[in-house]
C-alpha positions in Angstrom: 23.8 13.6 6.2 20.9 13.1 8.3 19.3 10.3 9.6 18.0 8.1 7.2 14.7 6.6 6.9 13.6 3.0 5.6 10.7 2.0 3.5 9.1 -1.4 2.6 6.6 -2.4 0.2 5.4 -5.6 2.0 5.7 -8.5 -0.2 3.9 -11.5 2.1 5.6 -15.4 1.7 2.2 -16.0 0.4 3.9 -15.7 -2.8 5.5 -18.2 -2.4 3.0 -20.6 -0.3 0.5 -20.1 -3.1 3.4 -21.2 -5.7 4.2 -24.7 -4.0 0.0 -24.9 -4.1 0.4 -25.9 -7.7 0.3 -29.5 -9.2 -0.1 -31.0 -12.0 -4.0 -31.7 -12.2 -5.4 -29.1 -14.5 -8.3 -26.1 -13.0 -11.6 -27.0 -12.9 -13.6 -23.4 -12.1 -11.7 -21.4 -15.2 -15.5 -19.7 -16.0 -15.6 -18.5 -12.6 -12.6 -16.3 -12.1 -13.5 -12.7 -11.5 -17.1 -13.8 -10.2 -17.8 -13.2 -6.6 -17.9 -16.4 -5.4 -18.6 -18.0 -1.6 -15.6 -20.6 -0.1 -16.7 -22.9 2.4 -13.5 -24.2 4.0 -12.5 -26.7 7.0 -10.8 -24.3 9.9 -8.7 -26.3 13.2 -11.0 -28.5 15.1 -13.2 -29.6 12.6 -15.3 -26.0 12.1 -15.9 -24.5 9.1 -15.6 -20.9 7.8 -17.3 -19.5 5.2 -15.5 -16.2 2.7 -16.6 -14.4 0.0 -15.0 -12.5 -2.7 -13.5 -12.2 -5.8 -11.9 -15.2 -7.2 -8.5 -14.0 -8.7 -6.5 -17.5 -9.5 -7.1 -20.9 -9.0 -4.0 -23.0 -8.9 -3.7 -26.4 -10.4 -4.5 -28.3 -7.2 -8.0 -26.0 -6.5 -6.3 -24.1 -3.7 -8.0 -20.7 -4.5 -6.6 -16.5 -4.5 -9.6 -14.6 -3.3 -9.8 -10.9 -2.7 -12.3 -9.5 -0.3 -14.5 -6.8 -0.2 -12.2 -4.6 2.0 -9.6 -5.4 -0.9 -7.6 -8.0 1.6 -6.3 -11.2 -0.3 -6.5 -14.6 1.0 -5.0 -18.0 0.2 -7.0 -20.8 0.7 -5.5 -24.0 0.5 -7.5 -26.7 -2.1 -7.2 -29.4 0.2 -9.8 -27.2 3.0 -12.3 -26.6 0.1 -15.4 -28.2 1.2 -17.8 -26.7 -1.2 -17.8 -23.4 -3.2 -20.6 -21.8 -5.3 -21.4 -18.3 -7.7 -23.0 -15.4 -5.6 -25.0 -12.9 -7.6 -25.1 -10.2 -5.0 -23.8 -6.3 -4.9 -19.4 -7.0 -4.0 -18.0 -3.6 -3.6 -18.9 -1.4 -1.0 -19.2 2.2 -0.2 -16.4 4.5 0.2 -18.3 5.3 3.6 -18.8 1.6 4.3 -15.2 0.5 3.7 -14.1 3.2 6.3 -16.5 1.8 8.7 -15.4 -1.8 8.6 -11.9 -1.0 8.7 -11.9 1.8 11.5 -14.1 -0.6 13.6 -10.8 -3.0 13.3 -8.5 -0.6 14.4 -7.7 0.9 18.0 -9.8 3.4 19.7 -9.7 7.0 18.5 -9.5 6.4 14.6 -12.3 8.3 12.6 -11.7 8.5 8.3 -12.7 10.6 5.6 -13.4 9.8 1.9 -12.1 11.7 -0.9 -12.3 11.0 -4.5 -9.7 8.0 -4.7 -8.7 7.6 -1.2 -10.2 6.6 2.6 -7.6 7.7 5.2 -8.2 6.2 8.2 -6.4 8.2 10.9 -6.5 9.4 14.5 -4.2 12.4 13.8 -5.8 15.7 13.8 -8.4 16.5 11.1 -6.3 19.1 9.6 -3.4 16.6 9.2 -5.9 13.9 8.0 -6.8 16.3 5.3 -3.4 17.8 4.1 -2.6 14.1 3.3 -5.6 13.6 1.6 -4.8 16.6 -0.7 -1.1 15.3 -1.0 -2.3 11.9 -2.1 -5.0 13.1 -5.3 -2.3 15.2 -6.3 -0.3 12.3 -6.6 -3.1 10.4 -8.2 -3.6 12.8 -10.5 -0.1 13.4 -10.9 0.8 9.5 -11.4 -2.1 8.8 -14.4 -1.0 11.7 -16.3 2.7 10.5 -16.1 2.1 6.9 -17.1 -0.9 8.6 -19.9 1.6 10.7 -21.7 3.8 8.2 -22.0 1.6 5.3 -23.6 0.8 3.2 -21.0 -3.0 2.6 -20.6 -3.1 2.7 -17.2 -6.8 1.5 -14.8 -8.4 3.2 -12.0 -8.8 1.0 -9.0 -12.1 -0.7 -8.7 -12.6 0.6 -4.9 -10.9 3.6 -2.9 -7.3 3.1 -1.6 -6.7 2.9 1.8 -4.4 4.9 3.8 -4.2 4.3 7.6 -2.0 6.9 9.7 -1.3 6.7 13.6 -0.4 10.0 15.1 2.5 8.8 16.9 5.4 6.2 16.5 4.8 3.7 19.8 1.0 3.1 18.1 2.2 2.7 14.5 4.7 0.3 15.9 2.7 -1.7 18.1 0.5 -2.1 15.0 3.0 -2.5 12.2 4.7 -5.0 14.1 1.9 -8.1 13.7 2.8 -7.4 10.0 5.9 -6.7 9.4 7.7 -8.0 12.3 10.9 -6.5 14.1 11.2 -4.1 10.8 8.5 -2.0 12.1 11.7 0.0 14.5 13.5 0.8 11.4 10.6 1.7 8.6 8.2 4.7 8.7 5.6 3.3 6.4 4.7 0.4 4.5 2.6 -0.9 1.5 1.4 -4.2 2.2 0.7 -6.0 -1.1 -2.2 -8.8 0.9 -4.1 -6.1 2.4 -3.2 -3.4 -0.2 -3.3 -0.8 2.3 -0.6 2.1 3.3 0.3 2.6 7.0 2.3 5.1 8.2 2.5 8.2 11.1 2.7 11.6 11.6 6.4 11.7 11.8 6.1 15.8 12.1 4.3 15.3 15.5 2.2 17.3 13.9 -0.4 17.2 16.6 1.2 19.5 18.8 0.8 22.3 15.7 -2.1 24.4 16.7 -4.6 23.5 14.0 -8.2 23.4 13.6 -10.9 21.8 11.6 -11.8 25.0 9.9 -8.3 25.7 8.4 -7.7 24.6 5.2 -5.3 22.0 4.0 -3.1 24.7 2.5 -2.8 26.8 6.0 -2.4 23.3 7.9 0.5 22.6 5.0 2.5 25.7 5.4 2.6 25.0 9.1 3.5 21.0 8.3 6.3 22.0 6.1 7.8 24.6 8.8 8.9 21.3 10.6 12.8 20.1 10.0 11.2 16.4 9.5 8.5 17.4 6.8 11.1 16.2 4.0 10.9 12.9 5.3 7.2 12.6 6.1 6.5 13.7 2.6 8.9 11.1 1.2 7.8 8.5 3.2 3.6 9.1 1.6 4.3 9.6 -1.7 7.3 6.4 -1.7 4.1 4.0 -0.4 1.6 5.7 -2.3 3.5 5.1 -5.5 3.9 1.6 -4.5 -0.3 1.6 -4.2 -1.0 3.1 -7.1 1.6 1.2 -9.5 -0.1 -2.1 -7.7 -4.1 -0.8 -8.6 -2.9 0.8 -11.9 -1.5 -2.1 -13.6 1.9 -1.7 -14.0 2.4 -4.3 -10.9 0.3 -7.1 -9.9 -0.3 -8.1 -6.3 1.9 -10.9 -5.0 3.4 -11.8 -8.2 7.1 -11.5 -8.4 8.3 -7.7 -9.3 11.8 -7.1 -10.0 12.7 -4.9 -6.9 14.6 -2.4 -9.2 11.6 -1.4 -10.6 9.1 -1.3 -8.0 11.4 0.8 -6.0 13.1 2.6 -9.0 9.0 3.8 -9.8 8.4 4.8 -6.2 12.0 6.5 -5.8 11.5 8.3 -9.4 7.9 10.1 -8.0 8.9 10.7 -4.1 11.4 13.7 -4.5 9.7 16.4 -2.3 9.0 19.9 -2.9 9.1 22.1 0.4 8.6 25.4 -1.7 5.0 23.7 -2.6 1.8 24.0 0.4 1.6 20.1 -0.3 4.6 19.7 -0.3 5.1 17.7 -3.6 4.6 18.7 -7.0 6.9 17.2 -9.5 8.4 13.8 -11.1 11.4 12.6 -11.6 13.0 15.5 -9.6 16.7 15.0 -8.0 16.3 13.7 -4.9 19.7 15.3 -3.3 19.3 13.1 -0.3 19.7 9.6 -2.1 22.0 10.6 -4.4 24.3 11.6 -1.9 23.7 7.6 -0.9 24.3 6.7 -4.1 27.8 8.4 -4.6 28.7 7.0 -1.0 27.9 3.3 -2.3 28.3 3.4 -5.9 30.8 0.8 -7.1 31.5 -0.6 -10.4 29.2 -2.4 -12.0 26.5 -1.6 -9.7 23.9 -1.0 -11.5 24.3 -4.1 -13.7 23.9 -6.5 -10.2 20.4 -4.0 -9.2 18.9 -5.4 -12.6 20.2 -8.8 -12.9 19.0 -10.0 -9.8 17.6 -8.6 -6.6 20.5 -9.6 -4.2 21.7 -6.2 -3.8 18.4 -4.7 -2.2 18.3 -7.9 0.3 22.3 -8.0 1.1 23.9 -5.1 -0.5 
């Protein structure tokens, strides 16, 4: 078997940080969750900041779960909560907009385009940039129909999702690593619950296929696929993408705890890819021959049992 590559769907302390927050004095702002609200809070040497966004929990002790307009959550401890008040101003903002704000944060060279559910920020080429894109909707599409015909009411995401994709490792490393540490050698991609954004490379090397703007993403694709590493880098987008959408369609929730099993059971069940396929993925709930060569290497009795009663096994198998 070849080599084998990692995933993570980033699950911050912060968990646990706003957890130990709690205390026994009951909330005092319950009308005001969901409204956009402004936090003035003490910072290190006696400043103050100022953030706005959505208020999403308040914890017994007033220490506050805001998300921002770029979709990035932040815990704000009660105790640096100098004032607070309601805003009644526009929140969201433009696909366009969001890609603005959050290519001007990255390094030089990154550009984005907007499609109907998704900004991909990338500095891969623009045929690349765009087979992704049509990879992803097809897995948007792909995922709400799934969960649809099979009762679950499922939401849209209030805002566009946000995909960020280096063309090469060294960048996605250098990166990855103020996020998820030392892991970043081992993992391709990641879904980072705070900032709920995917990031992940061009494992193909792509950039060296002789593509051009004009081409469609179905040309670009063929060429993609050619390469003996496509199987991976389609696994690796549709893994964290399922990871995105589960946490914007409902079935997970954002830094609350999710059995492990099932966040990475969901993910596993939709990433199988389909080489025969321009996109390169098509269907769900296909074998994926690669891990269940794993799983017949590993399995032992009674396996299954420890993956559900605890997650122990995904941390120190």
């Amino acid at each position: 078997m070849g080599k084998r590559y990692s995933f993570i769907c980033l699950a911050p302390v912060f968990i646990a940080v706003f957890a130990a927050q709690v205390h026994s004095s009951p909330p005092v702002m319950k009308e005001e969750l969901s409204n956009i609200i402004q936090v003035f809070q003490r910072a290190s040497e006696g400043h103050q900041e100022t953030l706005r966004g959505k208020l999403l929990v308040e914890a017994q002790d007033g220490s506050l779960l805001l998300e921002d307009n770029q979709q990035v959550l932040h815990v704000i401890p009660g105790k640096s909560v100098t004032h607070r008040e309601i805003l009644d101003e526009e929140y969201l903002l433009t696909p366009k907009e969001l890609g603005q704000e959050i290519v001007a944060e990255l390094p030089a060279g990154f550009t984005f385009l907007t499609t109907r559910h998704y900004v991909i920020c990338y500095d891969t080429s623009l045929g690349y940039a765009r087979w992704s894109a049509a990879l992803l909707e097809r897995l948007f599409s792909g995922f709400h129909a799934f969960w649809s015909q099979a009762g679950l009411d499922v939401s849209q995401p209030e805002q566009p999702l946000i995909v960020i994709i280096f063309s090469n490792r060294n960048d996605y490393e250098r990166a990855a690593k103020k996020e998820v540490g030392d892991a970043s050698h081992s993992i391709v991609g990641y879904y980072n619950q705070l900032t709920n954004r995917i990031t992940t490379y061009d494992i193909t090397g792509s950039d060296s296929t002789d593509t051009t703007p004009s081409q469609s993403s179905h040309s670009v694709g063929i060429q993609i696929l050619r390469n003996p590493r496509a199987s991976s880098l389609i696994a690796t987008l549709v893994h964290e993408a399922t990871h995105q959408l589960a946490f914007n369609a409902g079935l997970h929730a954002r830094l609350s705890p999710t059995p492990v099993w099932l966040s990475e059971g969901i993910a596993t069940y939709f990433e199988t890819p389909d080489l025969t396929n321009s996109r390169g993925w098509r269907s769900i709930g296909a074998i994926n021959t690669t891990r269940l060569e794993l799983v017949v290497q590993q399995f032992t009795p009674g396996l299954l049992s420890r993956l559900i009663a605890n997650d122990k096994p995904f941390h120190d198998p």
